[in-house]
Residue frames relative to the residue before (quaternion, step in Angstrom):
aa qw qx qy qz dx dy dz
X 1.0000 0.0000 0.0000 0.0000 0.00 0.00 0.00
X 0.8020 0.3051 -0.3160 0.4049 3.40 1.02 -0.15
X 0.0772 0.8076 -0.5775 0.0916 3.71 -0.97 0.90
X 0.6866 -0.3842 0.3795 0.4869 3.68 -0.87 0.25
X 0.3612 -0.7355 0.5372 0.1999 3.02 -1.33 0.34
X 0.5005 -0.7040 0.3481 0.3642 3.65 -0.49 1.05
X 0.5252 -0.5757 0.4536 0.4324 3.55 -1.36 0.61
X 0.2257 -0.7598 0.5913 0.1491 3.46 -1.36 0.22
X 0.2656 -0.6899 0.6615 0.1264 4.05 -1.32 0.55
X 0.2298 -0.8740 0.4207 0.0799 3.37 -0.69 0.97
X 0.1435 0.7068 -0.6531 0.2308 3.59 0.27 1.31
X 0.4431 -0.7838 0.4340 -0.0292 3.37 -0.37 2.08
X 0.6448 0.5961 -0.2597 0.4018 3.17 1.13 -1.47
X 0.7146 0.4722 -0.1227 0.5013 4.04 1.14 -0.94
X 0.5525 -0.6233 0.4872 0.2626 3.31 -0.95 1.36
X 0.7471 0.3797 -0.2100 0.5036 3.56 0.60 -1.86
X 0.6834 0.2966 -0.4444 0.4975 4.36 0.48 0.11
X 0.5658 0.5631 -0.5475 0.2508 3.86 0.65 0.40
X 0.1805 -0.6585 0.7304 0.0176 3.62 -1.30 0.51
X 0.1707 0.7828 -0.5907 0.0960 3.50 -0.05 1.67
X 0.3940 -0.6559 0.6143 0.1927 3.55 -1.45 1.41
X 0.4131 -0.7187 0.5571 0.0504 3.37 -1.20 1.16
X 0.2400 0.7354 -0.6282 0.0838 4.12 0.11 -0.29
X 0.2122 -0.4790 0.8470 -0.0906 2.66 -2.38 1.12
X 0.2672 -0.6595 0.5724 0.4075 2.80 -1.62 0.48
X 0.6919 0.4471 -0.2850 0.4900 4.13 1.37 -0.52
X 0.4277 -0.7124 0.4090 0.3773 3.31 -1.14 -0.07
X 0.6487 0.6501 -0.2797 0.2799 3.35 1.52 0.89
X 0.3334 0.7520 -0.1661 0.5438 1.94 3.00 0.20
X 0.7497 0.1725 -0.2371 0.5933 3.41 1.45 -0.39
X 0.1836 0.7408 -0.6369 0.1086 3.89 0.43 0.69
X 0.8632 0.1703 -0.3297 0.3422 3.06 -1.40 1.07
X 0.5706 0.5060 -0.4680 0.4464 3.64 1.21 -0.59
X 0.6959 0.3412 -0.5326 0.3400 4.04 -0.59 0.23
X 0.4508 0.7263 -0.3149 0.4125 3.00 1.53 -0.84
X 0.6774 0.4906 -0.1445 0.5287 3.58 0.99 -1.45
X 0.5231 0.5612 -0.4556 0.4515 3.86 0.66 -0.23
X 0.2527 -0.6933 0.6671 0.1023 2.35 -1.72 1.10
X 0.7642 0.0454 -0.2258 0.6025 3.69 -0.65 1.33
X 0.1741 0.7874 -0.5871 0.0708 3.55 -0.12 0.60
X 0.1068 -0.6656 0.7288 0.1202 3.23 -1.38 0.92
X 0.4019 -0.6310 0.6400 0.1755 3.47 -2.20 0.04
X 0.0482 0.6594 -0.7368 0.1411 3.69 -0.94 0.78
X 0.1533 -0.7157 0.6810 0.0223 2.90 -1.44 1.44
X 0.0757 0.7497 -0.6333 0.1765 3.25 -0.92 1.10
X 0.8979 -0.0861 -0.2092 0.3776 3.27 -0.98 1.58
X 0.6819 -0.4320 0.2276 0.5446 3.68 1.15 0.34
X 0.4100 0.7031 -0.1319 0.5659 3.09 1.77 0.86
X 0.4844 0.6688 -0.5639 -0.0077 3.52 -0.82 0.35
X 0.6769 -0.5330 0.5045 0.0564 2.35 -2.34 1.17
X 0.2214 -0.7115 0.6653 0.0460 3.17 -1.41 1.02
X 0.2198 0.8311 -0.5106 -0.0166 3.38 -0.36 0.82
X 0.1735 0.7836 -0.5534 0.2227 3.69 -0.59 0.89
X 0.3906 -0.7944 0.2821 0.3699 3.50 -0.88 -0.94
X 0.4446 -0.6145 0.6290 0.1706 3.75 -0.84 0.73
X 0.7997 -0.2820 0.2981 0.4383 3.45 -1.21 1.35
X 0.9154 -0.3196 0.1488 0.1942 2.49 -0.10 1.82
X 0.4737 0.5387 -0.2021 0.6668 4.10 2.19 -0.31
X 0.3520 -0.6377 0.6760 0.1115 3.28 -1.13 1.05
X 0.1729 -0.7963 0.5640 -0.1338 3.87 -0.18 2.08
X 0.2561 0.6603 -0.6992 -0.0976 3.19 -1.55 0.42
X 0.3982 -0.6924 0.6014 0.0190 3.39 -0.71 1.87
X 0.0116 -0.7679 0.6044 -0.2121 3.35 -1.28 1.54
X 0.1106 -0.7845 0.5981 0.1212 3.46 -0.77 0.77
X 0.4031 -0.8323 0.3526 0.1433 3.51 -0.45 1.32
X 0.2636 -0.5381 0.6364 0.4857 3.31 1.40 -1.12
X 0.5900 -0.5671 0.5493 0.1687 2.77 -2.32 -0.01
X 0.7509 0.4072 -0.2737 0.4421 3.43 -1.19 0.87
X 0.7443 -0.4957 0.2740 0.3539 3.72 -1.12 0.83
X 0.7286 0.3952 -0.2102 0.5184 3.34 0.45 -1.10
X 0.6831 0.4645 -0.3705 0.4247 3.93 0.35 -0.22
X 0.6950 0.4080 -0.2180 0.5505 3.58 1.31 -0.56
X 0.6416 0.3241 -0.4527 0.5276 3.72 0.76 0.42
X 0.4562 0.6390 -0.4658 0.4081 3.64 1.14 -0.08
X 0.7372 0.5321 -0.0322 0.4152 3.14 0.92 -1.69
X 0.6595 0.5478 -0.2015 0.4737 3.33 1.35 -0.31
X 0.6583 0.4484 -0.1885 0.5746 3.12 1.43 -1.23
X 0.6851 0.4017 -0.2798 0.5394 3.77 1.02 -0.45
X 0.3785 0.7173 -0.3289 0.4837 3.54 1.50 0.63
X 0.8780 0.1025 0.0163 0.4673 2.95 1.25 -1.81
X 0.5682 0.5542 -0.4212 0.4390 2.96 1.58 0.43
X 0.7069 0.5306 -0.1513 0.4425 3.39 1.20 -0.53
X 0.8223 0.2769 -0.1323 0.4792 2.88 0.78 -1.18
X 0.4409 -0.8220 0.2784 0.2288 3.13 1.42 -0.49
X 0.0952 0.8676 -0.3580 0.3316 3.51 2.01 1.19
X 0.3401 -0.7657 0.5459 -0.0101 2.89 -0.96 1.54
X 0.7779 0.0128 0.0175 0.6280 3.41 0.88 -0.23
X 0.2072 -0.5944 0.7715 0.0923 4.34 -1.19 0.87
X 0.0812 -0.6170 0.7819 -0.0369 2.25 -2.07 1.31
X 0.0029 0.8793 -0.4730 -0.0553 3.33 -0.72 0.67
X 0.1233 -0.8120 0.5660 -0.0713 3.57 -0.27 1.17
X 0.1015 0.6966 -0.6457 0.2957 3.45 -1.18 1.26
X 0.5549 -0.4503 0.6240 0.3161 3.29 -2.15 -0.27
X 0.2031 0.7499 -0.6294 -0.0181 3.27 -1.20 0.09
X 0.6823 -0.5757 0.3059 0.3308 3.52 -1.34 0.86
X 0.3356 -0.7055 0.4639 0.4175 3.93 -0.72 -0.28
X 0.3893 -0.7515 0.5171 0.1281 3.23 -0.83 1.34
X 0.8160 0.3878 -0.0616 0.4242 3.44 1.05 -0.08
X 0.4627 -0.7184 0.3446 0.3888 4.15 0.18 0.92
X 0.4899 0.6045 -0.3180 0.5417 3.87 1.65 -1.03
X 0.6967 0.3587 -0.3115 0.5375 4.29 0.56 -0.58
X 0.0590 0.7133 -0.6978 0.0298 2.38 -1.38 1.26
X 0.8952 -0.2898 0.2563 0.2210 3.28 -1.69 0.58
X 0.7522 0.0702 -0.1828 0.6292 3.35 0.17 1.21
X 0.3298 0.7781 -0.3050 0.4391 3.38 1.07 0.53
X 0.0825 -0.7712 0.6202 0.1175 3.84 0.25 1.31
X 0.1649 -0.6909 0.6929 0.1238 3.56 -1.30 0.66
X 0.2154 0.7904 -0.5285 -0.2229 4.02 -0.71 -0.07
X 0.6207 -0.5920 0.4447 0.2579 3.71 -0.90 1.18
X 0.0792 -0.6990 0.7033 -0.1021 2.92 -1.69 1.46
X 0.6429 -0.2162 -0.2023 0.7064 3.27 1.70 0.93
X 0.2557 -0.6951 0.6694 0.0584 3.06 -1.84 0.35
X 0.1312 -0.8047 0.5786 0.0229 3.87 -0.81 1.47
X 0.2064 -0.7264 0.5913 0.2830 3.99 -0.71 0.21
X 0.3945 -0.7790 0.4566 0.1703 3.13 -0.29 1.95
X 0.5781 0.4899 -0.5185 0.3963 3.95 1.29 -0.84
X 0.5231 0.7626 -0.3630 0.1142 3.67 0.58 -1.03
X 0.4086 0.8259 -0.3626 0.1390 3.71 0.39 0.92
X 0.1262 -0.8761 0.4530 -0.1069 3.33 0.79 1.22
X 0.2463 0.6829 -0.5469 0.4170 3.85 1.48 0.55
X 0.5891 -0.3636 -0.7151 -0.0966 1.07 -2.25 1.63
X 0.2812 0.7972 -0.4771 0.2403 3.46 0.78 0.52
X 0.6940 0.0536 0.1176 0.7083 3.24 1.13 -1.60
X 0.6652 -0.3882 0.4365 0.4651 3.73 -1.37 0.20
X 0.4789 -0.5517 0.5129 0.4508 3.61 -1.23 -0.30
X 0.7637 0.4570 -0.1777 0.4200 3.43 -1.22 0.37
X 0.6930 0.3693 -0.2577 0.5630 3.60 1.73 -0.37
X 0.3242 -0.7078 0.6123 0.1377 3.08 -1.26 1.14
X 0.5999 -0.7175 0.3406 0.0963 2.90 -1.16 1.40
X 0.7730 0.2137 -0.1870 0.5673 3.13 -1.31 1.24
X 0.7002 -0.6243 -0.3456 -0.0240 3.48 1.32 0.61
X 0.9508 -0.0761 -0.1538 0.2578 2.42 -1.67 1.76
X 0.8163 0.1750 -0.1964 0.5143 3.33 1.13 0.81
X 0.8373 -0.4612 0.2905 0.0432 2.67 -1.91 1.46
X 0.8558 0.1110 0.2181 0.4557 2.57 0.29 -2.02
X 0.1351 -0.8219 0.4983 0.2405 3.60 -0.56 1.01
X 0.2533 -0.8303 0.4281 0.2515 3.67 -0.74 0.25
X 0.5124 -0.7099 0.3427 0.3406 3.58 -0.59 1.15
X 0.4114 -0.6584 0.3564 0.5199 3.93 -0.41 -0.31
X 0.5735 -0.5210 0.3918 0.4961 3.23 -1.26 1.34
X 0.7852 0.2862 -0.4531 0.3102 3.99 -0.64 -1.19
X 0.6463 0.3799 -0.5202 0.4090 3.75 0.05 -0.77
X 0.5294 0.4655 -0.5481 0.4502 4.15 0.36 -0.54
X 0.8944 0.2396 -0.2902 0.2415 3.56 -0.19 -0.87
X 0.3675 0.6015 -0.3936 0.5901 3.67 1.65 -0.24
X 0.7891 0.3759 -0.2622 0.4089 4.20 0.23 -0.71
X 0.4258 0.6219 -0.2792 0.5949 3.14 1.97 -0.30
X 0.7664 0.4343 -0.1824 0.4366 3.17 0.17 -1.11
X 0.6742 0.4647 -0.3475 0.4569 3.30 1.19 -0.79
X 0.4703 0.6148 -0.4808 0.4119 4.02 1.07 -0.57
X 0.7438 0.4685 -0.2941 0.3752 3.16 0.41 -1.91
X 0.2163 0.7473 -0.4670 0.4203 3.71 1.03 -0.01
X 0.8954 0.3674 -0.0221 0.2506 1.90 -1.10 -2.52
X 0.7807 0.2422 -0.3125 0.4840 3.83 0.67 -1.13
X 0.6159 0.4345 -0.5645 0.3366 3.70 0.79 -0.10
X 0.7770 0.3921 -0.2384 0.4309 4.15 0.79 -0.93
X 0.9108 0.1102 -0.1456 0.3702 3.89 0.86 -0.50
X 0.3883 0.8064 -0.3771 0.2381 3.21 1.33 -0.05
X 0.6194 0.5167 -0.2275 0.5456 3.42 1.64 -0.74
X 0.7318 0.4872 -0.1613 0.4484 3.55 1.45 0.18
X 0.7183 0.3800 -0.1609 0.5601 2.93 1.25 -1.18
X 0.7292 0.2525 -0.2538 0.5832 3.91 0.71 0.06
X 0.2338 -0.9094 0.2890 0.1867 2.72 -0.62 1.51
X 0.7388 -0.3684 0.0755 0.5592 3.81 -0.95 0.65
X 0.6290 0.5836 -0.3047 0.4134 4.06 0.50 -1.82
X 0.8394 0.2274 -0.2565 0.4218 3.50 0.29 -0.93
X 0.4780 0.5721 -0.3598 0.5611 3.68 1.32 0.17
X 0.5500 0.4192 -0.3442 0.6351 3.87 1.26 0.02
X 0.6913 0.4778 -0.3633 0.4023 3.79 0.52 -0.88
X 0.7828 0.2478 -0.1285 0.5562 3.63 0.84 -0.91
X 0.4564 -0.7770 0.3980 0.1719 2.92 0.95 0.83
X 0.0600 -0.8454 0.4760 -0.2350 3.82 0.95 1.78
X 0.2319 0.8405 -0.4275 0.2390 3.58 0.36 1.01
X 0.6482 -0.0388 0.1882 0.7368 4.08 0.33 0.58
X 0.2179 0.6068 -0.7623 0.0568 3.86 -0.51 0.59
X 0.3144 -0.6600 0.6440 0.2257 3.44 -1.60 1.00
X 0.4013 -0.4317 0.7626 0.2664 3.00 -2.15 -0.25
X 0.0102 0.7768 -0.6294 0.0207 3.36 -1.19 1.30
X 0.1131 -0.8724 0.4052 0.2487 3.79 -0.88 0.16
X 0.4669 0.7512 -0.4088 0.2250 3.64 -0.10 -0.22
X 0.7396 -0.1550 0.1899 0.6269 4.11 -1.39 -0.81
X 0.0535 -0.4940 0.8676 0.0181 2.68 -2.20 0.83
X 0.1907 -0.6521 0.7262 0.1046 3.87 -1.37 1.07
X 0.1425 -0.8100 0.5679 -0.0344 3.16 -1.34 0.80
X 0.1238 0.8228 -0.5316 0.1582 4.18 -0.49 1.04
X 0.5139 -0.6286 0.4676 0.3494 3.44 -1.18 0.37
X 0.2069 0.6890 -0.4641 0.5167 3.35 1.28 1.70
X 0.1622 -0.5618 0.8101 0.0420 3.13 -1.73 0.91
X 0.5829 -0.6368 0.5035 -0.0353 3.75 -0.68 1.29
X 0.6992 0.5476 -0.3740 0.2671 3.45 0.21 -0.01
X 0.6013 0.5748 -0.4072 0.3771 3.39 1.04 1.30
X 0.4268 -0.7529 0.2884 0.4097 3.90 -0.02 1.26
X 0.5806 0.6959 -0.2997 0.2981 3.42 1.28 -0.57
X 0.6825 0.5332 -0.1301 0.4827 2.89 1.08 -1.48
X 0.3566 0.7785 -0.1992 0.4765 3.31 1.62 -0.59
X 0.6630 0.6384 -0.1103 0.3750 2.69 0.31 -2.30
X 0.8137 0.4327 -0.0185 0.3878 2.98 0.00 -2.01
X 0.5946 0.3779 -0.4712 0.5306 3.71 1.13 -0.48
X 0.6126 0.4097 -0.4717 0.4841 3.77 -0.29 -1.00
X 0.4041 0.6750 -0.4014 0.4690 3.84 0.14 -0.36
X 0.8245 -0.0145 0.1313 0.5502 3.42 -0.70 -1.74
X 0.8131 0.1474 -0.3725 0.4224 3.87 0.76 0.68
X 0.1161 -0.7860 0.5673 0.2167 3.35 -0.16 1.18
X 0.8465 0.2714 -0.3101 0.3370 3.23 -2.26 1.12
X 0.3780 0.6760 -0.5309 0.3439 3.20 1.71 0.66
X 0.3647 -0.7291 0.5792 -0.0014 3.52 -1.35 1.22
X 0.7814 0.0118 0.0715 0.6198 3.68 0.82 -0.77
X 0.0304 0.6498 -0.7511 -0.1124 3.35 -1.82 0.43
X 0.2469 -0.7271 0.6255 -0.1386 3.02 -1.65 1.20
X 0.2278 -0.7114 0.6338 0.2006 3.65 -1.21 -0.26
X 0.7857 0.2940 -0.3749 0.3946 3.57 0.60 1.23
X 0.4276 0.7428 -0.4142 0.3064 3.77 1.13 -0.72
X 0.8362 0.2500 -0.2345 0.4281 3.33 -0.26 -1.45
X 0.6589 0.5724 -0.4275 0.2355 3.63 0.90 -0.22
X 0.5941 0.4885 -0.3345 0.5445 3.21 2.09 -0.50
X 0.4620 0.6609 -0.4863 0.3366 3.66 1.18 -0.18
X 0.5275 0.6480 -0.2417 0.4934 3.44 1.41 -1.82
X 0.7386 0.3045 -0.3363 0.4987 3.93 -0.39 -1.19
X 0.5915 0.6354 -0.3720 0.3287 3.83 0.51 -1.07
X 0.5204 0.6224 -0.3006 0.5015 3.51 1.46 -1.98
X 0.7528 0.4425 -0.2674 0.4074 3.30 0.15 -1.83
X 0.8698 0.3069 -0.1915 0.3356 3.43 -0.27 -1.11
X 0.5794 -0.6547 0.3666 0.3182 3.60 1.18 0.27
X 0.5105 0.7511 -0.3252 0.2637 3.61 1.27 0.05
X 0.3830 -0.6630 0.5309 0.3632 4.58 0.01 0.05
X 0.1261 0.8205 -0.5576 -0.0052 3.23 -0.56 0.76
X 0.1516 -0.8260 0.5224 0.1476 3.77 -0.74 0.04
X 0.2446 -0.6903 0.6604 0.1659 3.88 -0.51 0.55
X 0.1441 0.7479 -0.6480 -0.0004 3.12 -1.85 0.53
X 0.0466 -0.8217 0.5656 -0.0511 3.72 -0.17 1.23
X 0.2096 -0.5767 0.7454 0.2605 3.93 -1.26 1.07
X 0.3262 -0.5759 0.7014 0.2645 3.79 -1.38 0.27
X 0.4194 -0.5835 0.6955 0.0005 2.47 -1.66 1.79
X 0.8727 -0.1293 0.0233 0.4703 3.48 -0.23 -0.74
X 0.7143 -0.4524 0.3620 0.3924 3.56 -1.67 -0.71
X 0.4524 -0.8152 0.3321 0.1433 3.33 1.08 -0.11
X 0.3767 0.5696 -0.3149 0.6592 2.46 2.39 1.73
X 0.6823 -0.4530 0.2618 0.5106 3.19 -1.34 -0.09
X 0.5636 0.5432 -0.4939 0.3786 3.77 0.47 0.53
X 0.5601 0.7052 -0.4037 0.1613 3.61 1.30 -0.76
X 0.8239 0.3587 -0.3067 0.3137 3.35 0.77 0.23
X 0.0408 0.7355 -0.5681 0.3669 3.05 2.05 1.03
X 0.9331 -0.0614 0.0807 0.3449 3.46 -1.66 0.54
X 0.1797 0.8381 -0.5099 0.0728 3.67 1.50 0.28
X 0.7119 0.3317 -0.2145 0.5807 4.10 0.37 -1.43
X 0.5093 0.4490 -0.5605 0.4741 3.97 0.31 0.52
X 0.6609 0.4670 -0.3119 0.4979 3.45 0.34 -1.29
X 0.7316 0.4673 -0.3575 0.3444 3.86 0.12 -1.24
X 0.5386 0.6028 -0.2254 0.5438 3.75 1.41 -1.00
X 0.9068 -0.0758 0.0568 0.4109 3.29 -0.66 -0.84
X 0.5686 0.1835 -0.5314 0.6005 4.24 0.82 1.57
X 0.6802 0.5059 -0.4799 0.2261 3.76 0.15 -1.35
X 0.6479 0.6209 -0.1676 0.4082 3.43 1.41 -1.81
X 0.7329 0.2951 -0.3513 0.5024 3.21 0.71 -0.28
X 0.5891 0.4970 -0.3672 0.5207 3.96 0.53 -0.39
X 0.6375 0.3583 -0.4967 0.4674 3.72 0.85 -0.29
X 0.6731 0.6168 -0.3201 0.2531 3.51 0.68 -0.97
X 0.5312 0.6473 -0.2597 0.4810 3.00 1.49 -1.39
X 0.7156 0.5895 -0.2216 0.3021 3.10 0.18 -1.97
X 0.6429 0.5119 -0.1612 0.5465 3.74 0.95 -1.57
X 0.5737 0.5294 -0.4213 0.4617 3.57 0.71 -0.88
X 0.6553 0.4705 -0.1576 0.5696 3.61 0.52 -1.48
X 0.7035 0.4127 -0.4318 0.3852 3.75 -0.11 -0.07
X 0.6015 0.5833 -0.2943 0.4598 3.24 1.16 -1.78
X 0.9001 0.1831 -0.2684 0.2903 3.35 0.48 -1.37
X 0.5397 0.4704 -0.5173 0.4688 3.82 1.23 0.18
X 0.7142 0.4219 -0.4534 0.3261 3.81 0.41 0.78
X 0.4872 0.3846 -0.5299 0.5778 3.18 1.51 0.46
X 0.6637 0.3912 -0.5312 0.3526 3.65 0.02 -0.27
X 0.3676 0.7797 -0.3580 0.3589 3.55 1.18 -0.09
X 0.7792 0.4036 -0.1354 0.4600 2.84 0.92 -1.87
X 0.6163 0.6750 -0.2124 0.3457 3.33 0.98 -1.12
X 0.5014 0.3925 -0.1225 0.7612 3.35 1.46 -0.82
X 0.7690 0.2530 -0.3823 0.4455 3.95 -0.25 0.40
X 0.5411 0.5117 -0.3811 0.5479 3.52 1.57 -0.21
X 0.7093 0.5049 -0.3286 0.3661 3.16 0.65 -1.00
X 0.4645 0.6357 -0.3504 0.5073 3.58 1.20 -0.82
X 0.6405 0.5759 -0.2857 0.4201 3.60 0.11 -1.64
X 0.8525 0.2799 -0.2421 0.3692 3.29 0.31 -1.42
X 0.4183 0.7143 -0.3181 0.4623 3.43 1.28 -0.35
X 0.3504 -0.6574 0.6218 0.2419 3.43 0.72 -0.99
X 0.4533 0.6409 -0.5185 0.3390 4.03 0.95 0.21
């Protein structure tokens, strides 16, 4: 099962030239997707291994990052230097940054700030040095193609794929699709204050986490599309770790799966319909 990975040529625009890197930060964040490959191989590489194979029909390589800022730009950059990924997805839990989210709620990032990031008076707060900005921004198509895939998921499987009992426990009722900031820090969230104080100094923040913006950051650098997507686990108070690895098991795991299923396969039909165009002459 283990062998080199193949070299790769990066013409984004095509389902059949894409080579997309999957990352979690748990391994319950990606149940069932290696599982779901078709030919899969294994390669360890840095305390890490790589799944690489394919997903509906998408050249995949499925990665558990660990937790926290550093471990997910590690993992990213050994995405694309190695493996050669054309585009990161990342798919996970994340707290609600906002009193409107609620619990079971899929948010997916159109930028992403590290709220620890404060290198004042040197640099503004919130900018990473050297450059000049705040905010990373996700790419527009994978943001709206991963969009599109939620709205899927809760319009075609959500009433399936989670099952009823634990959809009574977390009380799962109408979950939305939201889009906008996610803030990201080697922080677990689970104070209202602190809370407080982001929405405060980031308006329209929707989620906090402990890995987006850092894979946004390596993406920035290295020139790669990436897209975040987070189901909210909790309120991002002192309750947020009430029943946290129940939720991540048996709702997050299935909304990631689902969710990816739908992406993989409305971006080959994506392609297919832009090939088809091409050849047309449209």
């Amino acid at each position: 099962m283990n062998k080199p990975p193949k070299p790769f040529v990066n013409h984004p625009e095509q389902a059949e030239n894409m080579r997309l890197g999957i990352i979690s930060a748990l391994h319950e964040e990606q149940q069932g997707l290696v599982e779901a490959m078709e030919g899969p191989y294994k390669l360890t590489h840095g305390m890490r291994e790589y799944f690489v194979g394919r997903l509906w029909e998408i050249d995949a390589v499925c990665v558990l990052s660990r937790i926290g800022k550093v471990a997910a730009a590690l993992t990213t950059a050994t995405l694309v230097e190695k493996f050669g990924v054309t585009h990161i997805l990342f798919t996970g839990v994340a707290g609600a940054g906002d009193a409107s989210i609620r619990v079971g709620d899929i948010v997916v990032a159109e930028s992403l700030v590290q709220h620890d990031m404060d290198a004042s008076p040197l640099f503004p707060r919130y900018e990473v040095p050297l450059t000049g900005l705040t905010h990373f921004l996700s790419d527009h198509h994978m943001a709206l193609q991963l969009a599109d895939a939620a709205h899927r998921f809760l319009e075609d499987d959500f009433a399936l794929a989670v099952d009823p009992g634990e959809r009574a426990v977390f009380a799962l009722s109408g979950p939305r699709l939201h889009r906008g900031l996610i803030a990201s820090a080697d922080q677990f969230v689970s104070d209202k204050g602190r809370l407080d104080a982001l929405n405060g100094a980031l308006p329209g923040l929707l989620a906090v986490e402990m890995e987006g913006a850092a894979v946004a950051q390596a993406c920035f650098e290295l020139g790669i599309p990436f897209g975040v997507i987070r189901t909210i686990s909790d309120n991002a108070n002192e309750h947020a770790a009430t029943d946290f690895m129940r939720f991540v098991k048996s709702v997050a795991a299935r909304y990631a799966f689902h969710i990816v299923r739908q992406f993989c396969l409305g971006w080959q039909k994506a392609g297919v319909t832009q090939a088809s165009r091409v050849s047309a002459g449209t």
